[in-house]
mmCIF entry with sequence, helices, sheets and N, C-alpha, C, O atoms, coordinates in Angstrom:
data_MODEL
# 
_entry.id   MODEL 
# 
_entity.id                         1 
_entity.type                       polymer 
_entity.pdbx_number_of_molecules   1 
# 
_entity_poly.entity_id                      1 
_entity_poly.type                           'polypeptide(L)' 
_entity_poly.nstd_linkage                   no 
_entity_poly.nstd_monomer                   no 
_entity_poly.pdbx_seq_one_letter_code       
;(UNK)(UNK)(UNK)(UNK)(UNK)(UNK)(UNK)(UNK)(UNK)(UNK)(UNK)(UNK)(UNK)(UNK)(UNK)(UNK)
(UNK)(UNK)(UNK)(UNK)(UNK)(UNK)(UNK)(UNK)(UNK)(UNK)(UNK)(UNK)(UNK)(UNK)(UNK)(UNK)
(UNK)(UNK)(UNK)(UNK)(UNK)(UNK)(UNK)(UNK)(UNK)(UNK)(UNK)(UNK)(UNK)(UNK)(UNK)(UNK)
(UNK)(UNK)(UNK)
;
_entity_poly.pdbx_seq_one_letter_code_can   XXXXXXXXXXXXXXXXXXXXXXXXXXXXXXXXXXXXXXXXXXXXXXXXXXX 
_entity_poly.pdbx_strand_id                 A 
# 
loop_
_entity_poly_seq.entity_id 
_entity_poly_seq.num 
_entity_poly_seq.mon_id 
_entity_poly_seq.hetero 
1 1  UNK n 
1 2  UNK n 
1 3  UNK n 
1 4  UNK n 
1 5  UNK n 
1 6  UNK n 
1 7  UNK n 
1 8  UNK n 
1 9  UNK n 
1 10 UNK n 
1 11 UNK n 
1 12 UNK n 
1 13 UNK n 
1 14 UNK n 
1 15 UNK n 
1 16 UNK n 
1 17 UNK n 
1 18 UNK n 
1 19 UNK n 
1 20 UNK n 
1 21 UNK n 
1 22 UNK n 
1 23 UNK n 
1 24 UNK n 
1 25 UNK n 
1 26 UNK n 
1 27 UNK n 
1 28 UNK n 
1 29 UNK n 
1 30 UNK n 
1 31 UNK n 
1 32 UNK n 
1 33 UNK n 
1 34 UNK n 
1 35 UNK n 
1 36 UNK n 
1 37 UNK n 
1 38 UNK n 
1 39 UNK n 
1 40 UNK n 
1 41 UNK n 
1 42 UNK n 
1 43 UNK n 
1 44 UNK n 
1 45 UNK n 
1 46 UNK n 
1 47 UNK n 
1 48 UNK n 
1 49 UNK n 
1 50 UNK n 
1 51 UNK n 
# 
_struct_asym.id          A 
_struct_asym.entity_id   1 
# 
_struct_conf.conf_type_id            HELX_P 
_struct_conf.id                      HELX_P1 
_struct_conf.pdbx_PDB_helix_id       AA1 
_struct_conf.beg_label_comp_id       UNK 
_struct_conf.beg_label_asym_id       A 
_struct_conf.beg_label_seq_id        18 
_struct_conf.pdbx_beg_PDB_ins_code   ? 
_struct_conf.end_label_comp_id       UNK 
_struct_conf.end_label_asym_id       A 
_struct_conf.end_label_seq_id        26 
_struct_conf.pdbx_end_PDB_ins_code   ? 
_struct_conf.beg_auth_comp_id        UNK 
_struct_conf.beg_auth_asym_id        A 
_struct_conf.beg_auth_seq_id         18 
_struct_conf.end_auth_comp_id        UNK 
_struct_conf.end_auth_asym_id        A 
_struct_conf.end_auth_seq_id         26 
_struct_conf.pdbx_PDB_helix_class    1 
_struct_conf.details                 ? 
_struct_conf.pdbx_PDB_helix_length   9 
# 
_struct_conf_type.id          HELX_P 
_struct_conf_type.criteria    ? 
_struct_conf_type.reference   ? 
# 
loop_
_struct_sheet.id 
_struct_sheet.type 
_struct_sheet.number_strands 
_struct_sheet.details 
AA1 ? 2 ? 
AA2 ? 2 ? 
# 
loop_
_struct_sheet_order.sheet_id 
_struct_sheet_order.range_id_1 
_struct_sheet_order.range_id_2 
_struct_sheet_order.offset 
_struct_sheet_order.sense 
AA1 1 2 ? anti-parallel 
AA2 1 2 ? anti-parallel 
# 
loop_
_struct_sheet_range.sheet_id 
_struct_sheet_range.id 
_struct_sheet_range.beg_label_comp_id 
_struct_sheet_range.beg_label_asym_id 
_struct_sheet_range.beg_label_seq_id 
_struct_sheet_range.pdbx_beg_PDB_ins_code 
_struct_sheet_range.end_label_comp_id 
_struct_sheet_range.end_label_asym_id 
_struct_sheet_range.end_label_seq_id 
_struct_sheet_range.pdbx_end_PDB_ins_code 
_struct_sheet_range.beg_auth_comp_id 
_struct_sheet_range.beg_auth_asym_id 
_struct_sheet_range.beg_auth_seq_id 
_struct_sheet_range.end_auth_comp_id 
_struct_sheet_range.end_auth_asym_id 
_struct_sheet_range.end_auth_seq_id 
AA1 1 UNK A 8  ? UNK A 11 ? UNK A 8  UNK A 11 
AA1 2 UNK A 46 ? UNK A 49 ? UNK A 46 UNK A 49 
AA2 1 UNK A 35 ? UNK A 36 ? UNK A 35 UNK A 36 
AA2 2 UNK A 39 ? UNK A 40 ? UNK A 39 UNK A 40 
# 
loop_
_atom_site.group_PDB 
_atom_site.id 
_atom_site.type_symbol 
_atom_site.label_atom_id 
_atom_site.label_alt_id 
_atom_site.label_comp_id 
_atom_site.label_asym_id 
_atom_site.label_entity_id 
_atom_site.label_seq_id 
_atom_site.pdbx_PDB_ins_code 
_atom_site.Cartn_x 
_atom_site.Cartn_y 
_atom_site.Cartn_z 
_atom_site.occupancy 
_atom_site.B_iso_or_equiv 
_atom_site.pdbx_formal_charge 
_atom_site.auth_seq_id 
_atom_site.auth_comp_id 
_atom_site.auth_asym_id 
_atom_site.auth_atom_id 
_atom_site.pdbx_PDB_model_num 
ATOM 1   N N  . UNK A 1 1  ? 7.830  -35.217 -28.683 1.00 0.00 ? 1  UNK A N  1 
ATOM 2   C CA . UNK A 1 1  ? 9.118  -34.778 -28.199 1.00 0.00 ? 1  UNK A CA 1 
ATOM 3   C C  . UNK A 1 1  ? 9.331  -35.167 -26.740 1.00 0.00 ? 1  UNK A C  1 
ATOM 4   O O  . UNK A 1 1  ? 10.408 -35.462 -26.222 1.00 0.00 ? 1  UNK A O  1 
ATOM 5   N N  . UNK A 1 2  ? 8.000  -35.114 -26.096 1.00 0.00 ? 2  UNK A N  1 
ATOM 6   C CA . UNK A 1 2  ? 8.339  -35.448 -24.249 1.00 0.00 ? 2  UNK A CA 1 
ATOM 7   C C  . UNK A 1 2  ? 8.350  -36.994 -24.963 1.00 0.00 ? 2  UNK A C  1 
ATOM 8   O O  . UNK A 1 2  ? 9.317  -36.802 -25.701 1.00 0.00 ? 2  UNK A O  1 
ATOM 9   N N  . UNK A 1 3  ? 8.068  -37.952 -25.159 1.00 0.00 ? 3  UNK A N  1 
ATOM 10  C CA . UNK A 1 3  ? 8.315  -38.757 -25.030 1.00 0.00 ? 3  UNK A CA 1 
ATOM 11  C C  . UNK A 1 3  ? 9.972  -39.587 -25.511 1.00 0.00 ? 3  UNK A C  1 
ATOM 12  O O  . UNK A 1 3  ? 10.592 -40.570 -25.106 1.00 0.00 ? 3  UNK A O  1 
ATOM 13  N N  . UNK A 1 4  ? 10.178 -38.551 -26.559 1.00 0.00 ? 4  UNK A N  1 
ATOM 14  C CA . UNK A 1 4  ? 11.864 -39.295 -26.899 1.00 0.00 ? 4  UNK A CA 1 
ATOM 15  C C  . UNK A 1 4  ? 12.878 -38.361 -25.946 1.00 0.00 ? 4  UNK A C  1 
ATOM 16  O O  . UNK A 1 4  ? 14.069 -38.162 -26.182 1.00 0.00 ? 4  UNK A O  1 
ATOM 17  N N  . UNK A 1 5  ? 11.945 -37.720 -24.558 1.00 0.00 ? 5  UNK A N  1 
ATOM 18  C CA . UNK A 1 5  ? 12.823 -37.331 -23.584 1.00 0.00 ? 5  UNK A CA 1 
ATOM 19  C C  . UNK A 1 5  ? 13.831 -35.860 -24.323 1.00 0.00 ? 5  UNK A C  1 
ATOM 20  O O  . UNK A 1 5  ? 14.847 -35.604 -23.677 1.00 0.00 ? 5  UNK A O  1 
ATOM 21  N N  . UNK A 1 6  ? 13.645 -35.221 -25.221 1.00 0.00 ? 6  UNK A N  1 
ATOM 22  C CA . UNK A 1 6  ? 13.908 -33.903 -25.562 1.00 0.00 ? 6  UNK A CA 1 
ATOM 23  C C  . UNK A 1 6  ? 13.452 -32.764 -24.167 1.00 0.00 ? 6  UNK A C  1 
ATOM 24  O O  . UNK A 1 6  ? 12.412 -32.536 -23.549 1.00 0.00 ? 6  UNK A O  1 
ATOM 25  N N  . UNK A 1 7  ? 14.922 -32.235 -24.118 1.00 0.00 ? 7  UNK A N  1 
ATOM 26  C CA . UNK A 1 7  ? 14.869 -30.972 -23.194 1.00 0.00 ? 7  UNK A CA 1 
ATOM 27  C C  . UNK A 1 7  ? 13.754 -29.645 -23.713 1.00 0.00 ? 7  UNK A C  1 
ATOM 28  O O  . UNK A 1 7  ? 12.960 -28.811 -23.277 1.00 0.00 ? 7  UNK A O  1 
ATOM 29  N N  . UNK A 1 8  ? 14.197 -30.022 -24.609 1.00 0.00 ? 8  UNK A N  1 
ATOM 30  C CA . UNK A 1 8  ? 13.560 -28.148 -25.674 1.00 0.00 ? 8  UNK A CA 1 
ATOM 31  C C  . UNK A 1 8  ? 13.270 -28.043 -26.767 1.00 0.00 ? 8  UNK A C  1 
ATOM 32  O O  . UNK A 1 8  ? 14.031 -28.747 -27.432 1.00 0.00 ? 8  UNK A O  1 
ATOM 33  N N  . UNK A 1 9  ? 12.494 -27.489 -27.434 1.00 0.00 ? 9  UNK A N  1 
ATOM 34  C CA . UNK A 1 9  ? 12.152 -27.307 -28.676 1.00 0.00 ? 9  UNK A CA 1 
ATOM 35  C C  . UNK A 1 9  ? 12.624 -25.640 -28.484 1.00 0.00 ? 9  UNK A C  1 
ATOM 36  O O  . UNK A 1 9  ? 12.638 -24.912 -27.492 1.00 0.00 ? 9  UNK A O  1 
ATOM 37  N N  . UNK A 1 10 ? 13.024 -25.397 -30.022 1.00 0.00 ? 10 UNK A N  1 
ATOM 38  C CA . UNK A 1 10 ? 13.091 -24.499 -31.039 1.00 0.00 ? 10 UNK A CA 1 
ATOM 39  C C  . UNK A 1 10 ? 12.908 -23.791 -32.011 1.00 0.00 ? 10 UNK A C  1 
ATOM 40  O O  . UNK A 1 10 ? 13.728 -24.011 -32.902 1.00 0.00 ? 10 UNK A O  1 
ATOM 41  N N  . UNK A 1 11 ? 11.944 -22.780 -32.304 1.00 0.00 ? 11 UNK A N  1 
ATOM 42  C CA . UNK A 1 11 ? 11.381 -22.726 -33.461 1.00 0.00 ? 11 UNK A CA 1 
ATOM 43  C C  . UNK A 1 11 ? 11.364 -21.351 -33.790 1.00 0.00 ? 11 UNK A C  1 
ATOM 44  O O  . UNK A 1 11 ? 11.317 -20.479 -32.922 1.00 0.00 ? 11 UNK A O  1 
ATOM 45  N N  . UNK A 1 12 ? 11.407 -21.064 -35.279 1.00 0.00 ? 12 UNK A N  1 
ATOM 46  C CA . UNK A 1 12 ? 11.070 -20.130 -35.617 1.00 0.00 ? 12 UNK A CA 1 
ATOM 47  C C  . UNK A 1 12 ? 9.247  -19.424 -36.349 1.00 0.00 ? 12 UNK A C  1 
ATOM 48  O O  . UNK A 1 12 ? 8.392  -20.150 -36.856 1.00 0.00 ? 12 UNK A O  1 
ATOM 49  N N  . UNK A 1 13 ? 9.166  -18.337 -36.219 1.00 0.00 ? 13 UNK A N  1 
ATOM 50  C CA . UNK A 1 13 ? 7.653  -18.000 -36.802 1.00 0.00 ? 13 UNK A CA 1 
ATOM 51  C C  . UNK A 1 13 ? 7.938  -16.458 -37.403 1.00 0.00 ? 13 UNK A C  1 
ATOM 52  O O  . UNK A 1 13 ? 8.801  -15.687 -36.984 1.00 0.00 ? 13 UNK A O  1 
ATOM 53  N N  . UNK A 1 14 ? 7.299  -16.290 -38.136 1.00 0.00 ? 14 UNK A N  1 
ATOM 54  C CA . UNK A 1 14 ? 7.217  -14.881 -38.395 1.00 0.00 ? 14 UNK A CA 1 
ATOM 55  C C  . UNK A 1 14 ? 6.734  -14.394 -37.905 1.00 0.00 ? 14 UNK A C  1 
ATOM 56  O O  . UNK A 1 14 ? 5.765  -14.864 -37.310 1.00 0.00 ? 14 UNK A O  1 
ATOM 57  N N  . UNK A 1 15 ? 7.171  -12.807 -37.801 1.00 0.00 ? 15 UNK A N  1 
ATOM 58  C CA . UNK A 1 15 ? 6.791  -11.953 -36.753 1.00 0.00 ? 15 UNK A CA 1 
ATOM 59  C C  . UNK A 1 15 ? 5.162  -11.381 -36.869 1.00 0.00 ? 15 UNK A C  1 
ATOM 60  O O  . UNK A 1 15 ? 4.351  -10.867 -36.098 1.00 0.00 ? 15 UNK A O  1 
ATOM 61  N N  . UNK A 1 16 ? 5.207  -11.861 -38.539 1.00 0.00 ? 16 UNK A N  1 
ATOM 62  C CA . UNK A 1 16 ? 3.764  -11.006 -38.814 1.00 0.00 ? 16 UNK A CA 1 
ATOM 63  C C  . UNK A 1 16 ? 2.718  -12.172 -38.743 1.00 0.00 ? 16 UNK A C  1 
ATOM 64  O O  . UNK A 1 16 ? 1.556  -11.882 -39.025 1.00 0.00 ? 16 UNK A O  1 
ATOM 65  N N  . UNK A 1 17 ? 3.053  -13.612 -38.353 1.00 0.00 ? 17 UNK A N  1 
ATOM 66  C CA . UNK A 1 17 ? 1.980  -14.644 -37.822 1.00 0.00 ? 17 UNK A CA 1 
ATOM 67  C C  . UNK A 1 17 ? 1.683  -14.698 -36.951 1.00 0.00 ? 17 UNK A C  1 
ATOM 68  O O  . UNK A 1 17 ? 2.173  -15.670 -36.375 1.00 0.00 ? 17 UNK A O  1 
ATOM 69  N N  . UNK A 1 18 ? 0.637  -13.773 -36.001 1.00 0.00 ? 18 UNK A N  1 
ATOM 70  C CA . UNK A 1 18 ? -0.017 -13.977 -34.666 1.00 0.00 ? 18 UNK A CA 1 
ATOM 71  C C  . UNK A 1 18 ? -0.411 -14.720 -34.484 1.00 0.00 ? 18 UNK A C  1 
ATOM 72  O O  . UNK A 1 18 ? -0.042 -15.318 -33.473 1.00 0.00 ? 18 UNK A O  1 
ATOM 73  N N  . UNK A 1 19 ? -1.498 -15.297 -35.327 1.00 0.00 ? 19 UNK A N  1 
ATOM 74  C CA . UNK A 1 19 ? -2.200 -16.416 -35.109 1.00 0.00 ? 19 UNK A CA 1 
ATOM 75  C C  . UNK A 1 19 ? -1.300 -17.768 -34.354 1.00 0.00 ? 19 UNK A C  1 
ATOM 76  O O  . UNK A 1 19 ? -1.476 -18.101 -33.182 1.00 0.00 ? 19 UNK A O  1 
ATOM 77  N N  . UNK A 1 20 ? -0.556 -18.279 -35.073 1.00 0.00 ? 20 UNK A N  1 
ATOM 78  C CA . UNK A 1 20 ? 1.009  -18.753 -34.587 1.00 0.00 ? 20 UNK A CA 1 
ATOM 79  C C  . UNK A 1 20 ? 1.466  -18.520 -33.767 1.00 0.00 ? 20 UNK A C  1 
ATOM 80  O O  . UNK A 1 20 ? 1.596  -19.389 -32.905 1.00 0.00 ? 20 UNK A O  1 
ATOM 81  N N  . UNK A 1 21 ? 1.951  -17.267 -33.572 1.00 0.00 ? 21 UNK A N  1 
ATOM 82  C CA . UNK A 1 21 ? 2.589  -16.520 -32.044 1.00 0.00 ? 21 UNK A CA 1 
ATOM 83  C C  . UNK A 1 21 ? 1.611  -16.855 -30.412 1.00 0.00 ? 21 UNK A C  1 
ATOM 84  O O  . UNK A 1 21 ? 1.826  -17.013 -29.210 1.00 0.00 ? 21 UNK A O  1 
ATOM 85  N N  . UNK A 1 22 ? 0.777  -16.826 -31.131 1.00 0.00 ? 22 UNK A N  1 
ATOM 86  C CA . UNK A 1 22 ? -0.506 -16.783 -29.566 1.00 0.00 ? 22 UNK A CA 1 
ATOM 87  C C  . UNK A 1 22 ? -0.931 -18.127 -29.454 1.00 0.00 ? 22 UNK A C  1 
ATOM 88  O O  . UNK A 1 22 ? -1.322 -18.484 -28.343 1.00 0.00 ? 22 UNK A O  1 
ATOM 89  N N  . UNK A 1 23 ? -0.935 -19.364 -30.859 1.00 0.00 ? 23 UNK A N  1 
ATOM 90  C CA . UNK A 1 23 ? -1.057 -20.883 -30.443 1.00 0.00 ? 23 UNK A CA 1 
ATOM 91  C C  . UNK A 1 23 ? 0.218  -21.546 -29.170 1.00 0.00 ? 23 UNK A C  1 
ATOM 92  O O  . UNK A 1 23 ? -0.052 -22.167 -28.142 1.00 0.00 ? 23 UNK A O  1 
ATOM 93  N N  . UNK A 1 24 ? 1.705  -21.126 -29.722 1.00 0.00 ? 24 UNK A N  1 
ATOM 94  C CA . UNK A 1 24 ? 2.462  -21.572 -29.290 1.00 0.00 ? 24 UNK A CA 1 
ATOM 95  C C  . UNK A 1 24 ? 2.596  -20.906 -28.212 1.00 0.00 ? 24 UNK A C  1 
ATOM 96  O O  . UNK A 1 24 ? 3.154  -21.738 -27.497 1.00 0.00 ? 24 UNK A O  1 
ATOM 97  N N  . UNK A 1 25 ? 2.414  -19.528 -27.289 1.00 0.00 ? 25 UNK A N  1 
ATOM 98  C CA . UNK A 1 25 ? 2.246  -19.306 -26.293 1.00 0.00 ? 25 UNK A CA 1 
ATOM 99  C C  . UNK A 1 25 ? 1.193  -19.855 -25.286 1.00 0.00 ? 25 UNK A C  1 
ATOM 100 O O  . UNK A 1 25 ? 1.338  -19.966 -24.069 1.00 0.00 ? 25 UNK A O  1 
ATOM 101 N N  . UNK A 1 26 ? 0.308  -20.116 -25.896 1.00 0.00 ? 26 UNK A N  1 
ATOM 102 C CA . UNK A 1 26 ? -0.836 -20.907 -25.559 1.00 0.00 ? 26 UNK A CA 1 
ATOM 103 C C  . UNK A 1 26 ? -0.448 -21.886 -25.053 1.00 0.00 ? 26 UNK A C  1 
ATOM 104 O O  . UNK A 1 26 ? -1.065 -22.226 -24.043 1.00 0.00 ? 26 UNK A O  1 
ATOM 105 N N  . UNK A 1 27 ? 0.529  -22.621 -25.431 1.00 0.00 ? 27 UNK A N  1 
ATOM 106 C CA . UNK A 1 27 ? 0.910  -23.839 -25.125 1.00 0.00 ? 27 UNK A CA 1 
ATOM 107 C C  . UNK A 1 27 ? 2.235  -23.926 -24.341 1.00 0.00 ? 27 UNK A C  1 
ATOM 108 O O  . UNK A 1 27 ? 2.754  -25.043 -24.323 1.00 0.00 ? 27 UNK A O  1 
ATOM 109 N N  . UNK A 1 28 ? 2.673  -23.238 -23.890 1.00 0.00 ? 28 UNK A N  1 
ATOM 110 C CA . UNK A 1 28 ? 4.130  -22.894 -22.994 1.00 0.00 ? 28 UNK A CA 1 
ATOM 111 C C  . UNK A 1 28 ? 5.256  -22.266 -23.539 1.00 0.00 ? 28 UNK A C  1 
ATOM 112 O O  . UNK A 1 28 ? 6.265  -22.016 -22.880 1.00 0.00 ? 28 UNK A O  1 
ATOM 113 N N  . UNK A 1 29 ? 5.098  -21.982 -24.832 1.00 0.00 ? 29 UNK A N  1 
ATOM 114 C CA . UNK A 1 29 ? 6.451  -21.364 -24.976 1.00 0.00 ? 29 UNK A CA 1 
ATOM 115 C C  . UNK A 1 29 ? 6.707  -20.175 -24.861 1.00 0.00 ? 29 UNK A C  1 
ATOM 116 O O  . UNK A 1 29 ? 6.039  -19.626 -23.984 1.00 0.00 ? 29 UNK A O  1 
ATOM 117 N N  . UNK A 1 30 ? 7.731  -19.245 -25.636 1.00 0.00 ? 30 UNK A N  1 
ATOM 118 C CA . UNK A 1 30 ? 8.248  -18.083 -24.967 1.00 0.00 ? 30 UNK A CA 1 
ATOM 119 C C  . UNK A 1 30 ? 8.622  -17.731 -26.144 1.00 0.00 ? 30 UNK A C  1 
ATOM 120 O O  . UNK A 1 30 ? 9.072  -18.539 -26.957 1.00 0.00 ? 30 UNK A O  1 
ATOM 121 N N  . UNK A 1 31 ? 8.480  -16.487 -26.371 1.00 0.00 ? 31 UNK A N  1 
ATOM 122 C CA . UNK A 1 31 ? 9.010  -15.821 -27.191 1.00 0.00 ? 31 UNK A CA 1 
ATOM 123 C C  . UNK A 1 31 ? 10.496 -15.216 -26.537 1.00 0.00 ? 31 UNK A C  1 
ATOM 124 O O  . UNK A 1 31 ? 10.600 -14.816 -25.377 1.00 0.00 ? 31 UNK A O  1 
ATOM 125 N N  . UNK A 1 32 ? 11.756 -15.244 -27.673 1.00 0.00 ? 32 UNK A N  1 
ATOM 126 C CA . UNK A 1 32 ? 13.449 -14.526 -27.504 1.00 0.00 ? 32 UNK A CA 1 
ATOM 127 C C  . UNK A 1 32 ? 13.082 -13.965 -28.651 1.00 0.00 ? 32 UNK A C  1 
ATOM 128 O O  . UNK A 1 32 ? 12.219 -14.532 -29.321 1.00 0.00 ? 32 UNK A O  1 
ATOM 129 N N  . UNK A 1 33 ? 13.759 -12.545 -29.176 1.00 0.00 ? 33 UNK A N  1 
ATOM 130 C CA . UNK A 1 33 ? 14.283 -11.885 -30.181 1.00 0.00 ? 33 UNK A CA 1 
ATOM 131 C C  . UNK A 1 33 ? 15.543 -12.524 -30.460 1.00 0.00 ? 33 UNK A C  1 
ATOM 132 O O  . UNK A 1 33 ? 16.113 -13.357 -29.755 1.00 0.00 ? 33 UNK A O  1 
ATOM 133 N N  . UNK A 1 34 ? 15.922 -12.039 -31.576 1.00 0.00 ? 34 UNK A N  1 
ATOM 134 C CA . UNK A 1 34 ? 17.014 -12.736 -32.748 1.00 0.00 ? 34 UNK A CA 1 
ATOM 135 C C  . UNK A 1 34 ? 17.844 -11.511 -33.069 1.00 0.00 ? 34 UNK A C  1 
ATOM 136 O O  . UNK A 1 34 ? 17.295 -10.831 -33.936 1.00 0.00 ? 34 UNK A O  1 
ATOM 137 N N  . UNK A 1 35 ? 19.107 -10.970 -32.600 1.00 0.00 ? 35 UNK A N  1 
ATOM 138 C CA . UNK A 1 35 ? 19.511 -10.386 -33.544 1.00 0.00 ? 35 UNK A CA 1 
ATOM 139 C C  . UNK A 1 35 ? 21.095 -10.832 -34.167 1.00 0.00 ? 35 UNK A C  1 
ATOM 140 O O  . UNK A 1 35 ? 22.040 -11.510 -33.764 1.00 0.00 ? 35 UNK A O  1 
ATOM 141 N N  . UNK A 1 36 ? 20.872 -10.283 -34.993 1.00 0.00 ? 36 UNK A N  1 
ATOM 142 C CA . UNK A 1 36 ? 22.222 -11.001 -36.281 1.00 0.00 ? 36 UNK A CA 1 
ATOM 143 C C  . UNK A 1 36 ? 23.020 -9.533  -36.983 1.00 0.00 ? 36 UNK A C  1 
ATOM 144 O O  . UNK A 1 36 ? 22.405 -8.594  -37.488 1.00 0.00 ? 36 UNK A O  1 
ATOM 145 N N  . UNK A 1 37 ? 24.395 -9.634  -36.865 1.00 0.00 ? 37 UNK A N  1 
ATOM 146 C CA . UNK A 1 37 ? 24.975 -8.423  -37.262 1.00 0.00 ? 37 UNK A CA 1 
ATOM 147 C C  . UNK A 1 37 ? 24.579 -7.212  -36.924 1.00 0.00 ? 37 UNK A C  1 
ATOM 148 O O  . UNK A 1 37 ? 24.676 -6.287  -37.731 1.00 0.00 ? 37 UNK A O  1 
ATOM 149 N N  . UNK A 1 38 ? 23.967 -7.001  -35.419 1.00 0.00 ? 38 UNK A N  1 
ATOM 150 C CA . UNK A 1 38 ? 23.131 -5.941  -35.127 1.00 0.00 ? 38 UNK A CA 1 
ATOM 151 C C  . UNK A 1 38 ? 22.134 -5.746  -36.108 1.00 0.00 ? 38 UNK A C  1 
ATOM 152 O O  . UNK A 1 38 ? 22.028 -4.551  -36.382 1.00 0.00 ? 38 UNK A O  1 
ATOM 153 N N  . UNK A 1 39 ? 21.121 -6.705  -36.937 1.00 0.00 ? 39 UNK A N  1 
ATOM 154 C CA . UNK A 1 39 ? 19.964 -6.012  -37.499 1.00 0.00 ? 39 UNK A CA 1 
ATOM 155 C C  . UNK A 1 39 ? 18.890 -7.472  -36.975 1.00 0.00 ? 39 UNK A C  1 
ATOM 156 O O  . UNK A 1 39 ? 19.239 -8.648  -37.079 1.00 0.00 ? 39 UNK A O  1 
ATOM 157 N N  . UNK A 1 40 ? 17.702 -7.037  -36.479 1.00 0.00 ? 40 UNK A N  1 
ATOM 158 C CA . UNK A 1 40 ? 16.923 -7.635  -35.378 1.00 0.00 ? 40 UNK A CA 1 
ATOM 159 C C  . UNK A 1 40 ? 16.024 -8.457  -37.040 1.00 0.00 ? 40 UNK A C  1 
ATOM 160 O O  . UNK A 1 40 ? 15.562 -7.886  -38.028 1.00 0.00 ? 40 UNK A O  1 
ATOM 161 N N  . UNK A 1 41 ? 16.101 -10.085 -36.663 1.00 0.00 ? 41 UNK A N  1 
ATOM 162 C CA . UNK A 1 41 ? 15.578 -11.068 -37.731 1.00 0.00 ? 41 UNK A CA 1 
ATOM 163 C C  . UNK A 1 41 ? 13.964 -10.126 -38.230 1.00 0.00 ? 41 UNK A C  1 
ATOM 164 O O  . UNK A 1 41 ? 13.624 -9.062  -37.712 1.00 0.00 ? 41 UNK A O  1 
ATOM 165 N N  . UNK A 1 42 ? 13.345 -10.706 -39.098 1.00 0.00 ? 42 UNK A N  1 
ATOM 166 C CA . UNK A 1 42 ? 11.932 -10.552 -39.414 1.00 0.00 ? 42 UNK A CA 1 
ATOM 167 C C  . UNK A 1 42 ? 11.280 -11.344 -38.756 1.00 0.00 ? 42 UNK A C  1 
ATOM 168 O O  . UNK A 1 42 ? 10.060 -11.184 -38.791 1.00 0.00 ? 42 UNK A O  1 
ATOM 169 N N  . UNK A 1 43 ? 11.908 -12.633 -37.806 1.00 0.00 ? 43 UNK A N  1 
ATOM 170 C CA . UNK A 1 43 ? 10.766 -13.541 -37.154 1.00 0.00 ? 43 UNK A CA 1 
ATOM 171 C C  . UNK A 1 43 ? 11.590 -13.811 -35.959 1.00 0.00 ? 43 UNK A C  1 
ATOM 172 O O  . UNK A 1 43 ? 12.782 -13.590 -35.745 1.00 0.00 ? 43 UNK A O  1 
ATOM 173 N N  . UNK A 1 44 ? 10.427 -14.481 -35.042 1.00 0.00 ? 44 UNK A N  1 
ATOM 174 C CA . UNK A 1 44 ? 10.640 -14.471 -33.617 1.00 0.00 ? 44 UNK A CA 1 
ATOM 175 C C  . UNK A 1 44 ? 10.885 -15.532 -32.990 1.00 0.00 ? 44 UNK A C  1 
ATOM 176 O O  . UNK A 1 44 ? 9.862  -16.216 -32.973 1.00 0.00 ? 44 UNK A O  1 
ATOM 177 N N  . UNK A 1 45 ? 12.166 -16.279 -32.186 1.00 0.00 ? 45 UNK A N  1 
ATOM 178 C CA . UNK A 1 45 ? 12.244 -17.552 -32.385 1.00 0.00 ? 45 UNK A CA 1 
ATOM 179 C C  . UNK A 1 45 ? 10.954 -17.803 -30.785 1.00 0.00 ? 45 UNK A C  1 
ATOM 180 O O  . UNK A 1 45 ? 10.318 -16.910 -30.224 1.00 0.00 ? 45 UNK A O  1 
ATOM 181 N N  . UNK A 1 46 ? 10.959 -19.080 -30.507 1.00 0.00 ? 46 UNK A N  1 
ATOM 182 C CA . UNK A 1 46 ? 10.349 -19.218 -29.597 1.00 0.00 ? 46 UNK A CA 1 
ATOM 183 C C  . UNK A 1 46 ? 10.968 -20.825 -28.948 1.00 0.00 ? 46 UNK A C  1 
ATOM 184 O O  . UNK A 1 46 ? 11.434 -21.798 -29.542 1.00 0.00 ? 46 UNK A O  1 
ATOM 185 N N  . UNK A 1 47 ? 10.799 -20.642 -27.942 1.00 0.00 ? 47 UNK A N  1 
ATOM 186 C CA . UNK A 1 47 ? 11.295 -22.310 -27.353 1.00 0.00 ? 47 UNK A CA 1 
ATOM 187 C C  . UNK A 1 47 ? 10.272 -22.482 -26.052 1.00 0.00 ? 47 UNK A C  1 
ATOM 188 O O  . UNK A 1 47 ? 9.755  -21.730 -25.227 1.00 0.00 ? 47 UNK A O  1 
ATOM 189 N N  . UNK A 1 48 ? 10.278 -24.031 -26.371 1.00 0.00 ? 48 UNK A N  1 
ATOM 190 C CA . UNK A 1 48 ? 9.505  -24.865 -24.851 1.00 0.00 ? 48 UNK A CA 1 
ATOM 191 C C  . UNK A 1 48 ? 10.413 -25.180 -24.318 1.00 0.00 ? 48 UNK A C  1 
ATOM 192 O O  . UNK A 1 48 ? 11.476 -25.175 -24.939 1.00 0.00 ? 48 UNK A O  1 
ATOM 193 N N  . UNK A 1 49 ? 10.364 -25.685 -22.615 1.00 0.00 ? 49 UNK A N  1 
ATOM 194 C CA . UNK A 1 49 ? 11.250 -26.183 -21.852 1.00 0.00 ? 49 UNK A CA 1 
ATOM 195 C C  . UNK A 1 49 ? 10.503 -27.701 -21.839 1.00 0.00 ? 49 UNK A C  1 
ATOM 196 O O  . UNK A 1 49 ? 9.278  -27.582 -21.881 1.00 0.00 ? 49 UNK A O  1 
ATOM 197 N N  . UNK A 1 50 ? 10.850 -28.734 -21.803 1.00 0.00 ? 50 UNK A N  1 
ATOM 198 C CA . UNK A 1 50 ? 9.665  -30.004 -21.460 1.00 0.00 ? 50 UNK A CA 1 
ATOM 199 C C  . UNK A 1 50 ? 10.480 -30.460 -20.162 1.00 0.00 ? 50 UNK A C  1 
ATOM 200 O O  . UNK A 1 50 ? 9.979  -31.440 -19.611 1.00 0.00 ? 50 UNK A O  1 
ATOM 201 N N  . UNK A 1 51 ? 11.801 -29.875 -19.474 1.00 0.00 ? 51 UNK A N  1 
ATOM 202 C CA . UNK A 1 51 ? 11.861 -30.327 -17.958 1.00 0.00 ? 51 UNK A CA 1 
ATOM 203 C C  . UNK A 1 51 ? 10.891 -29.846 -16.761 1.00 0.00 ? 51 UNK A C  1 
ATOM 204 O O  . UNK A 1 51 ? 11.054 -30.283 -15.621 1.00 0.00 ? 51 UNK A O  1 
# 
């Protein structure tokens, strides 16, 4: 993705995959909450910045 010059990635994970949750923090990203019609998703999106 850094190389075809992408600002950000986007992703979703489930909330109940830590293992997942703690790789991709591991690696710079961030966990945002999701909510939709006032009822909060089952999974947690997460995004990198690569600027």
């Amino acid at each position: 993705m850094v190389r075809q010059k992408c600002e950000c990635c986007i992703l979703e994970v489930l909330s109940s995959n830590e293992r997942a949750i703690k790789f991709y923090i591991s690696h710079g990203s961030t966990i945002f909450e999701v909510e939709e019609n006032g009822m909060r998703l089952l999974c947690d999106k997460m995004t990198k910045d690569f600027r």
